[in-house]
N, C-alpha and C positions, 0 to 999 in steps of 0.2 A: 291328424297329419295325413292319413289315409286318402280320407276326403277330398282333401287340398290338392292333392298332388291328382287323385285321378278325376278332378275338374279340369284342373289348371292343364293337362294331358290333354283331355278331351277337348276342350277350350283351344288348345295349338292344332290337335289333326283338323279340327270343323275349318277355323279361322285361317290354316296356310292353306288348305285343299280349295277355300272360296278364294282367296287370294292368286291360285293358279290358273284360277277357271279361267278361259278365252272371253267368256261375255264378259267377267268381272274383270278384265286388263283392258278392254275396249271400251267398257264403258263407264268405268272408276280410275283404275291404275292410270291410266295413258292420260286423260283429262288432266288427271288429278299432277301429274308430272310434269305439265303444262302448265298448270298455275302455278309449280314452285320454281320452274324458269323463270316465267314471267315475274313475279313477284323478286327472284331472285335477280334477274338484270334492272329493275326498276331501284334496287337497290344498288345496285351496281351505280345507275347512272346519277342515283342521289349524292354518292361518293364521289362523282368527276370520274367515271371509268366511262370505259364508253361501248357497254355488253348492250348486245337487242336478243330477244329471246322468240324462236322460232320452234313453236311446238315444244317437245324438250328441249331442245338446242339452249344454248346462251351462246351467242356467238361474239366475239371481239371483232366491232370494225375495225380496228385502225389495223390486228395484227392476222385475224380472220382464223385463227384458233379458237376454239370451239369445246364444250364438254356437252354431254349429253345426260339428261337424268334417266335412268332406268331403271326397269324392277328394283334391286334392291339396294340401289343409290339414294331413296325415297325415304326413309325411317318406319314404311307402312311393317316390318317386319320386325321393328323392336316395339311399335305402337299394339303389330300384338303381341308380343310377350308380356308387353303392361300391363291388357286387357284383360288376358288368360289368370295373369295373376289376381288382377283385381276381383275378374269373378268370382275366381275360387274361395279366395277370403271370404271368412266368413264376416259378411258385417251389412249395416243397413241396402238398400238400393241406392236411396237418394247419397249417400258415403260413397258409395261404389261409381256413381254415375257424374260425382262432381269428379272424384279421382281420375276416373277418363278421360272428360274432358279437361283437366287442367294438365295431366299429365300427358297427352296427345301436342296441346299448346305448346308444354316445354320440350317434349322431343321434337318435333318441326321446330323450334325457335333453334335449336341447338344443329338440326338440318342443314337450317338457311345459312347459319354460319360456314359449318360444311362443305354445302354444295361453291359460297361465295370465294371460302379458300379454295378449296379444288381449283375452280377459275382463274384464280391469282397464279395459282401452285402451275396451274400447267400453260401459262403465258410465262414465266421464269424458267423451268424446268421439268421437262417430262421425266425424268429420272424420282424426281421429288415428289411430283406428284402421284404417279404409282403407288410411290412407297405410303403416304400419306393416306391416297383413297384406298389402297388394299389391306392395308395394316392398322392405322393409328384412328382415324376416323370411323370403320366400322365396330372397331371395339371400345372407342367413344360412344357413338350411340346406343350400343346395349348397355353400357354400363349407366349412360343417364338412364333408361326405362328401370334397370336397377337403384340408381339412387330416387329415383322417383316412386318409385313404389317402395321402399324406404323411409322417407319420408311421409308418405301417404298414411303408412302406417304409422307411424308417431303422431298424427294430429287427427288419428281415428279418437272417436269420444270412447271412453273406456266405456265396458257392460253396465248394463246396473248391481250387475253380481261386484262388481268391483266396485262400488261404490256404498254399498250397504256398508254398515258397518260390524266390524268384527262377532263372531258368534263370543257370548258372555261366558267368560272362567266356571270354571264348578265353581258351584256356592260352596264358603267353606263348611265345615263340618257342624253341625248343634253342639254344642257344650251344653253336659248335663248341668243345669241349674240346681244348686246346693242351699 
């Protein structure tokens, strides 16, 4: 347990401290917040809405209210508490590395949703939305990296220690033969 926790430690100071850096927000974070606009007004306009996405921005033509993705409107911070955890666990690479990337997949799919209500949320009501993006939605997303790694762990393949089968009973005792 030891182990775990001061990987899984170490694994969050490395991972938030790259995540803060100025190169890595110019030249990951900020990109990378640009394509979940974009992806997220393209969705938008698959639905009959009528969002265009401008850098972060997603903007509404018709009402010209606007959300903007930022730092940790993104899911990059519950992706890594996923991460950290994954590492730490002890279990194969290749286990470890499918676990990341499927569970990166579902927190962004669970984003997209996110960010798509946000958009909704604050073309209806900025009261709502607040509430929604400050409260209800950020502790959705940690808690999928928690059910995700959850999960992850239930369709790890057990050890081979667990698979061996049982150590054998004492033999019973010799009876003296008469």
């Amino acid at each position: 347990m030891f182990r775990f926790l001061a990987i899984f430690l170490l694994s969050l100071l490395v991972l938030f401290t790259l995540d803060v850096l100025a190169v890595v927000e110019l030249h990951v974070i900020d990109p990378f917040n640009a394509l979940l606009a974009n992806i997220s007004a393209k969705i938008i306009a698959l639905c009959g809405g009528d969002a265009i996405a401008q850098g972060k921005v997603i903007i509404s033509m018709r009402t010209g209210l606007a959300v903007s993705i930022e730092r940790v409107c993104n899911g990059v911070e519950a992706v890594i508490i996923l991460v950290s955890a994954m590492l730490a666990f002890p279990a194969r690479w290749h286990h470890k590395l499918i676990g990341i990337a499927i569970g990166t997949l579902a927190i962004q799919s669970l984003n997209l949703v996110r960010i798509i209500s946000l958009y909704y949320l604050n073309q209806w009501d900025e009261v709502w939305f607040e509430w929604f993006h400050s409260y209800i939605w950020q502790a959705l997303i940690v808690l999928d990296a928690l059910v995700v790694f959850l999960v992850w762990l239930r369709y790890l393949p057990r050890s081979r220690d667990d698979d061996a089968p049982p150590p054998p009973l004492d033999p019973p005792p010799l009876q003296a033969m008469a």
